[in-house]
C-alpha positions as a Markdown table, in Angstrom:
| # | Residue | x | y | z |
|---|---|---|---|---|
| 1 | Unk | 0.0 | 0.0 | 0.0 |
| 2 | Unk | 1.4 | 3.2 | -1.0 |
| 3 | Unk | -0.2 | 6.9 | -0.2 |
| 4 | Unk | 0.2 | 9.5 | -2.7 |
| 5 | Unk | -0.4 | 12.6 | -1.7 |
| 6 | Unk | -1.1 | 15.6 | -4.2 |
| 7 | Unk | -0.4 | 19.2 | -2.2 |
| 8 | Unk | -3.2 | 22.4 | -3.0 |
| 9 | Unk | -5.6 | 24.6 | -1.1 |
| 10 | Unk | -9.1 | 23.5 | -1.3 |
| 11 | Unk | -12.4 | 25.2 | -2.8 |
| 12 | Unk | -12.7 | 26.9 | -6.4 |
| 13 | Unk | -10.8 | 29.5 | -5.6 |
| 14 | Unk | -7.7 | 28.1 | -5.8 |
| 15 | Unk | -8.0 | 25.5 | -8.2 |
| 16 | Unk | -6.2 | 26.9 | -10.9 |
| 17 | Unk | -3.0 | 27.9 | -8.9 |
| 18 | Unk | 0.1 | 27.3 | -9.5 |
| 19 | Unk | 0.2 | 26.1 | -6.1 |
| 20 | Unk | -2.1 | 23.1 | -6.6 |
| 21 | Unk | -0.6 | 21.3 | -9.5 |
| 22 | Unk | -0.1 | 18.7 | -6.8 |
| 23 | Unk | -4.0 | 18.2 | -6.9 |
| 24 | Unk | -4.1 | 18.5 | -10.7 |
| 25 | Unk | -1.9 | 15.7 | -10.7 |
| 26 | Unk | -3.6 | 13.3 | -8.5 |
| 27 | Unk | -6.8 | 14.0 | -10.0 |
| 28 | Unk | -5.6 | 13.2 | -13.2 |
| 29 | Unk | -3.7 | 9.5 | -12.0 |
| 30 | Unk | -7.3 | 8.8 | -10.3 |
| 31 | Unk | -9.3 | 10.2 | -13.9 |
| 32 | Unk | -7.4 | 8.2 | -15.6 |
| 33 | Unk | -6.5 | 5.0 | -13.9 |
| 34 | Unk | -10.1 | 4.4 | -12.8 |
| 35 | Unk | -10.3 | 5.0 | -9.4 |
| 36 | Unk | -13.0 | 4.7 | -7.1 |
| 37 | Unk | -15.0 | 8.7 | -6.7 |
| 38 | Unk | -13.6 | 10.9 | -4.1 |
| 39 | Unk | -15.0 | 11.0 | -0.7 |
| 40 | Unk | -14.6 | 12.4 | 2.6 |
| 41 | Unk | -11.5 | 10.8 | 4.6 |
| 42 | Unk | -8.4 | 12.4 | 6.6 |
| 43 | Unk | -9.3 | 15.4 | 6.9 |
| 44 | Unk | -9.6 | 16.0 | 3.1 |
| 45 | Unk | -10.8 | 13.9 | -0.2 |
| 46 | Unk | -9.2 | 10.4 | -0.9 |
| 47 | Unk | -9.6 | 8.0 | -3.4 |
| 48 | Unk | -8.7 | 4.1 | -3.4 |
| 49 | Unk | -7.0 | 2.1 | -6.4 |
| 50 | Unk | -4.3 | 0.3 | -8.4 |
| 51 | Unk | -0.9 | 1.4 | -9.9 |
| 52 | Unk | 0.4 | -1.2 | -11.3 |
| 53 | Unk | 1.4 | -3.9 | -8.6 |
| 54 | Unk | 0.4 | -1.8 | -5.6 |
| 55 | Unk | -2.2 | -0.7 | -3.6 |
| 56 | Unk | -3.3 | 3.1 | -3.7 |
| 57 | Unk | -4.9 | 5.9 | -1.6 |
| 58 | Unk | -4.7 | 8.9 | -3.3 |
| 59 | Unk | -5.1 | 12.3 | -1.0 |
| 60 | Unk | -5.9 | 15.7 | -1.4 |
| 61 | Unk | -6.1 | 17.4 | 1.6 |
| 62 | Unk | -9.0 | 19.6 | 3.1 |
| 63 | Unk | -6.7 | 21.7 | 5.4 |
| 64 | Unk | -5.1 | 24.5 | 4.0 |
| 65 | Unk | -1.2 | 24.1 | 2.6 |
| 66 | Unk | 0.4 | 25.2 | 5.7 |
| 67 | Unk | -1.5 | 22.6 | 7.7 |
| 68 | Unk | -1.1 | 19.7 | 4.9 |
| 69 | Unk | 0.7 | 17.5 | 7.5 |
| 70 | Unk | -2.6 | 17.0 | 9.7 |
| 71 | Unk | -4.2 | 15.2 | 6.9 |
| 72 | Unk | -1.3 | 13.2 | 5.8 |
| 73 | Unk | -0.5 | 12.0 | 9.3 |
| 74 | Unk | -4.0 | 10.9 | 9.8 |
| 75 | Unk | -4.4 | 8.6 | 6.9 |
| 76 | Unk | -0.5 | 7.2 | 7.3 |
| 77 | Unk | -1.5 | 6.4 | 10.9 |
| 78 | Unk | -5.2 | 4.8 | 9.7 |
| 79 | Unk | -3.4 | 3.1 | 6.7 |
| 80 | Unk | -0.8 | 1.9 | 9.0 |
| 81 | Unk | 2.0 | 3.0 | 7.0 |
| 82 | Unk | 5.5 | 3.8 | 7.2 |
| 83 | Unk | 6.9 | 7.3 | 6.0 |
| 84 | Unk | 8.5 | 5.5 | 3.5 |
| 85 | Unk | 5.3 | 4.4 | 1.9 |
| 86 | Unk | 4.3 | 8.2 | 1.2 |
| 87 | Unk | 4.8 | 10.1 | -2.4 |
| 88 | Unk | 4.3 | 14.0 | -2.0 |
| 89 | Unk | 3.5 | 15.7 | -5.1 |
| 90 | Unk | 4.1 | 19.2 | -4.9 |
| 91 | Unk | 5.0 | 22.8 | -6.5 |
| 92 | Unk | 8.6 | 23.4 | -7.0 |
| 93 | Unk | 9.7 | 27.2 | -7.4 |
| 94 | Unk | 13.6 | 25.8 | -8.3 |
| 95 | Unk | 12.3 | 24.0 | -11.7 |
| 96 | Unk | 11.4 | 25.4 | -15.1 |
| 97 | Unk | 7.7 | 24.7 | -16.1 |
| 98 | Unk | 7.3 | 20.9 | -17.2 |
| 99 | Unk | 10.6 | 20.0 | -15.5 |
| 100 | Unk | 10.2 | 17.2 | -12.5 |
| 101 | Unk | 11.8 | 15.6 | -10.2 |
| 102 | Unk | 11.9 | 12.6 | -7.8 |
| 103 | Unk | 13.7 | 12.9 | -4.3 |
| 104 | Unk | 13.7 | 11.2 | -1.2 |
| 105 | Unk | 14.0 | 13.1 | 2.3 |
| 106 | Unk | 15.9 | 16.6 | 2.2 |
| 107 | Unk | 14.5 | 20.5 | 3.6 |
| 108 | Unk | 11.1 | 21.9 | 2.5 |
| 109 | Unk | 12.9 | 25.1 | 1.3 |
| 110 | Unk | 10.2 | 27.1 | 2.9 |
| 111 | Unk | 7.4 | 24.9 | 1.2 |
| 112 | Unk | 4.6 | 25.3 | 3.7 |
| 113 | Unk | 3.2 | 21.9 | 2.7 |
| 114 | Unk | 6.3 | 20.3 | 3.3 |
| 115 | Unk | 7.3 | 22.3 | 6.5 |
| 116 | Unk | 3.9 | 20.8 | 7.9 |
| 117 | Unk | 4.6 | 17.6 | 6.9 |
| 118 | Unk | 7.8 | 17.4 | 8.2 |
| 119 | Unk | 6.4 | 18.6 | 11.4 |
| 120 | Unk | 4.1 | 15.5 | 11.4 |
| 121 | Unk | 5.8 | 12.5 | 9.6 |
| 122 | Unk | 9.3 | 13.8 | 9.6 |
| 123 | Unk | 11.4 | 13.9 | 6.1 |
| 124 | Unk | 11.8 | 10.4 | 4.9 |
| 125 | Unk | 9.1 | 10.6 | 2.5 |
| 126 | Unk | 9.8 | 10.2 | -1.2 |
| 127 | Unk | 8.7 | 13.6 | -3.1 |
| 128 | Unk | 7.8 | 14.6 | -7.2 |
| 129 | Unk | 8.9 | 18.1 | -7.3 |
| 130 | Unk | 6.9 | 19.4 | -10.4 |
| 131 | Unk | 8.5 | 22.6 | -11.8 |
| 132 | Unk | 6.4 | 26.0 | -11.7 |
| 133 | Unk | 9.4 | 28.2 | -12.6 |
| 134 | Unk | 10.8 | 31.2 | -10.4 |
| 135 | Unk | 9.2 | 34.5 | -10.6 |
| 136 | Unk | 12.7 | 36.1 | -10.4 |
| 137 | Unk | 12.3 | 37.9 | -6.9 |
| 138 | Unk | 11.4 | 36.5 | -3.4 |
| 139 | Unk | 8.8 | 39.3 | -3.2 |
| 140 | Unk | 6.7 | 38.0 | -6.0 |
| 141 | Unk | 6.9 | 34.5 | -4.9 |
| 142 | Unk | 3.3 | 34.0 | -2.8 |
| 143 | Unk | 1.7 | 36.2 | -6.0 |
| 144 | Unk | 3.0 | 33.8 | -8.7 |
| 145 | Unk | 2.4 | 30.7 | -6.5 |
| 146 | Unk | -1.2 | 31.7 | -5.8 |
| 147 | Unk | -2.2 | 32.8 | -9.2 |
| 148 | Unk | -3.5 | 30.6 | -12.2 |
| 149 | Unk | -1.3 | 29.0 | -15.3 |
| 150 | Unk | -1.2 | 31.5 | -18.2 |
| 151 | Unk | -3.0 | 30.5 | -20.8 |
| 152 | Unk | -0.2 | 29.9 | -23.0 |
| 153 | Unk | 1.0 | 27.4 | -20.1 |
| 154 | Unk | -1.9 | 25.6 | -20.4 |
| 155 | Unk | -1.0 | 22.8 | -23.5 |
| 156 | Unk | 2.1 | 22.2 | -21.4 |
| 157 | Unk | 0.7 | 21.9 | -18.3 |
| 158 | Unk | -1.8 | 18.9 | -19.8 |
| 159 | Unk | 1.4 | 16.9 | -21.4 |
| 160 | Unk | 2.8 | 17.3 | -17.6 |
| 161 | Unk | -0.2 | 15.9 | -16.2 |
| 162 | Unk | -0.7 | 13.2 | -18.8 |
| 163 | Unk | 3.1 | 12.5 | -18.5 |
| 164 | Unk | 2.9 | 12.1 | -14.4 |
| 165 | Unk | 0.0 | 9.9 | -15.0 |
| 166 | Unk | 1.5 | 7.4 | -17.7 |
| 167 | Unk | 4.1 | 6.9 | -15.2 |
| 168 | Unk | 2.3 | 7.0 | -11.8 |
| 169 | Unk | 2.7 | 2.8 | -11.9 |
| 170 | Unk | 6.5 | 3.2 | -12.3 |
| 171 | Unk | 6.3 | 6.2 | -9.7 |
| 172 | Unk | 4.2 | 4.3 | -7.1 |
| 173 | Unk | 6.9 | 0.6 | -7.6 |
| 174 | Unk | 10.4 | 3.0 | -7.2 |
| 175 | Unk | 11.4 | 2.6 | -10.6 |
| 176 | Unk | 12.1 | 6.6 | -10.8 |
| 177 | Unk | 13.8 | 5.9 | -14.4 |
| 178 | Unk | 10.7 | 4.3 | -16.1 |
| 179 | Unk | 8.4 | 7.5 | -14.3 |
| 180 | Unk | 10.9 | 9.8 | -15.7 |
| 181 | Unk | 11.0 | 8.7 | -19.3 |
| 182 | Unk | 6.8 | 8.4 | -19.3 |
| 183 | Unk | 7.0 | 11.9 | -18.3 |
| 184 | Unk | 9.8 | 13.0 | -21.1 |
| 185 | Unk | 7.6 | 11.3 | -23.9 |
| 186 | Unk | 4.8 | 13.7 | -23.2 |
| 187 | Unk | 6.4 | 16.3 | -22.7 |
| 188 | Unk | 9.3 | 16.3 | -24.9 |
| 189 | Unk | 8.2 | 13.4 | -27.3 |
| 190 | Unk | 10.7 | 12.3 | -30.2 |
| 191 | Unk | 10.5 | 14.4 | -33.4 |
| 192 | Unk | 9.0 | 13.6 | -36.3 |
| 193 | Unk | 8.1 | 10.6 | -34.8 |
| 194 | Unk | 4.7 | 10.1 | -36.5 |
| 195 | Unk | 3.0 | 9.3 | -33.1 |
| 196 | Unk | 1.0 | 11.3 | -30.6 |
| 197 | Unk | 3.0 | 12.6 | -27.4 |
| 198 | Unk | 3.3 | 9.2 | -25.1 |
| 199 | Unk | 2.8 | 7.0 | -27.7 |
| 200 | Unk | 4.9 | 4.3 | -28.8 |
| 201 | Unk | 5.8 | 4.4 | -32.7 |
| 202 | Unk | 5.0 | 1.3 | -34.1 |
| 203 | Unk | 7.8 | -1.6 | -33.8 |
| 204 | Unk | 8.6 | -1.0 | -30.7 |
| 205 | Unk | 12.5 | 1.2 | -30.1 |
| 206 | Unk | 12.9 | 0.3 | -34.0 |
| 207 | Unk | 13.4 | 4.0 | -35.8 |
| 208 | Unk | 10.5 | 4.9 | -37.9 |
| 209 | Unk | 11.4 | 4.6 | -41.2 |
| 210 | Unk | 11.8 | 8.1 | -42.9 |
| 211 | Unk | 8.7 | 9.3 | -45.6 |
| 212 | Unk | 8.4 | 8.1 | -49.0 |
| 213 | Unk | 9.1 | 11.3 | -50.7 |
| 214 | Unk | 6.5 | 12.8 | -52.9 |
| 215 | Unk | 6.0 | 12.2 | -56.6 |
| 216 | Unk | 6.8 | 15.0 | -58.7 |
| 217 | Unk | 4.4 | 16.6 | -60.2 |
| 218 | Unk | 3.3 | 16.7 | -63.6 |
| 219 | Unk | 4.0 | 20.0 | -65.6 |
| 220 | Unk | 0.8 | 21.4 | -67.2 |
| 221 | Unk | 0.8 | 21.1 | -70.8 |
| 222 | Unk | 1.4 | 24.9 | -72.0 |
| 223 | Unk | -0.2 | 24.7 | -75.3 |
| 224 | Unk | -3.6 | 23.0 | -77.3 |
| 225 | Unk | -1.7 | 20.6 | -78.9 |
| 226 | Unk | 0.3 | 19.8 | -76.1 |
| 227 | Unk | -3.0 | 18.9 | -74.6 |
| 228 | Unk | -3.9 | 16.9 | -77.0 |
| 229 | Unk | -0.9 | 14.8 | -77.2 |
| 230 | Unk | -1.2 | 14.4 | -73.5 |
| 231 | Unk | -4.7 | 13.3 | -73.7 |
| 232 | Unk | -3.3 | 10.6 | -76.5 |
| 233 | Unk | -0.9 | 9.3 | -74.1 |
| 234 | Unk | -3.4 | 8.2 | -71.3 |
| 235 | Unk | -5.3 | 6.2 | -73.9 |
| 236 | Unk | -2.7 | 4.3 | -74.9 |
């Protein structure tokens, strides 16, 4: 059993923040894994499924971000579970939009999610940092945080999300490499590869073959007689 724990305030007006990609993320793992509906539980909403091998509860929780470690320690504790078992996913100011990464224990970097979590489960937890970008100046931090994606973000944001989700299985067994490279072909798929973002080309790792190239086409005859002439070849 493994809990994965997506970071965000709740209610509407928050949902677009930059601050809640960690509840985009697990919405879109229980959307498109078939999870059971959200209800109720810890303090917040959870949802029960499968990742592959393993058992999930997915959690999103009701408390505000600075008091995100209330609702993780309650369902660790119910779920009898060991730090070790929980994934954090969470806004990362120190990554470039669609940038991610995978760590296990280290600071919260004045993260309020993670300070509170810390302050409940300690630091052993495995975390997916998911890049937001840096607004350039600590004084315009909490603005960019708490404000929505551009729309011109918006495209990137869903091959993120996709990406995360393709490799939530991978995530959820350790295998950080295989998570990583289901992320990379959404968001940074091969070129010209004839396939949509996260999907395979056919033939497996084989290189796609390159186009046929295109016929040339046939100059237009520039004069009556030419024209007829032409018209006398296709008969023959």
């Amino acid at each position: 059993m493994k809990l994965i724990v997506g970071l965000g305030n709740p209610g509407p007006k928050y949902a677009a923040n930059r601050h809640n990609v960690g509840f985009m993320a697990v919405e879109r793992i229980a959307a498109d894994h078939g999870f059971a509906p959200w209800r109720s539980r810890f303090q917040g909403e959870a949802s029960e499924g499968r990742l592959g091998e393993e058992r999930i509860t997915l959690l999103k929780p009701g408390t505000f971000m600075n008091l995100s470690g209330q609702a993780v320690g309650e369902a660790m504790r119910y779920l009898k579970l060991a730090p070790e078992d929980v994934i954090v996913l969470h806004d990362e100011l120190d990554l470039a939009p669609g940038k991610v990464r995978v760590k296990t224990g280290g600071g919260h970097a004045g993260h309020n999610g993670l300070r509170s979590i810390h302050q409940h489960i300690g630091e052993a937890c495995r975390r997916l940092r998911i890049g937001i970008g840096h607004p350039g100046h600590k004084d315009r931090v909490t603005g960019h945080v708490l404000s929505d994606f551009a729309k011109a973000e918006e495209a990137g944001l869903d091959n993120l999300l996709r990406g995360i989700s393709d490799g939530a299985a991978a995530l959820a067994a350790g295998d950080d490499t295989a998570f990583l490279n289901a992320v990379a072909a959404r968001v940074s798929p091969p070129r010209n590869s004839g396939t949509r973002p996260g999907k395979p080309a056919p033939g497996g790792d084989k290189a796609a073959a390159p186009p046929a190239s295109e016929p040339a086409e046939t100059p237009e005859p520039s004069s009556f007689a030419d024209r007829l002439r032409a018209l006398g070849d296709r008969f023959r």
